[in-house]
Phi, psi and omega in degrees: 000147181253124203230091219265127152206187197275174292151151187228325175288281184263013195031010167299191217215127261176089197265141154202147156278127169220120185283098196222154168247151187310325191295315182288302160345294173300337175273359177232350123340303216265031176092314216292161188257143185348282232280316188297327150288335172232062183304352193265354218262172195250156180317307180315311183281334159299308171321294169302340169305282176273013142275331201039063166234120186265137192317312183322330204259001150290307200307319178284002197256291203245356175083142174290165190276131150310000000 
């Protein structure tokens, strides 16, 4: 699913396809918490989901992970 959102660090506005389904999207609105509602998505694709913040504007932020 393409899943667009603003950014909380730097407010750009940020599109990624994340293999996410609506039912999970709703269950973690409705309170369930991130990891438990998308237990398969990797950090990165959970973060941008409740941040819109994308692993680039970490790397520019904090320099890339080793």
């Amino acid at each position: 699913m393409l899943l667009t959102r603003r950014s909380d660090l730097t407010g750009n506005v940020s599109s990624r396809e994340i293999d996410v389904t609506e039912e999970e999207l709703a269950l973690w609105r409705n309170g369930v918490l991130i990891q438990v509602a998308m237990p398969s998505l990797s950090n990165d694709d959970r973060e941008f989901i409740k941040t819109g913040i994308t692993p680039e504007e970490w790397d520019t932020l904090l320099g890339p992970a080793d």
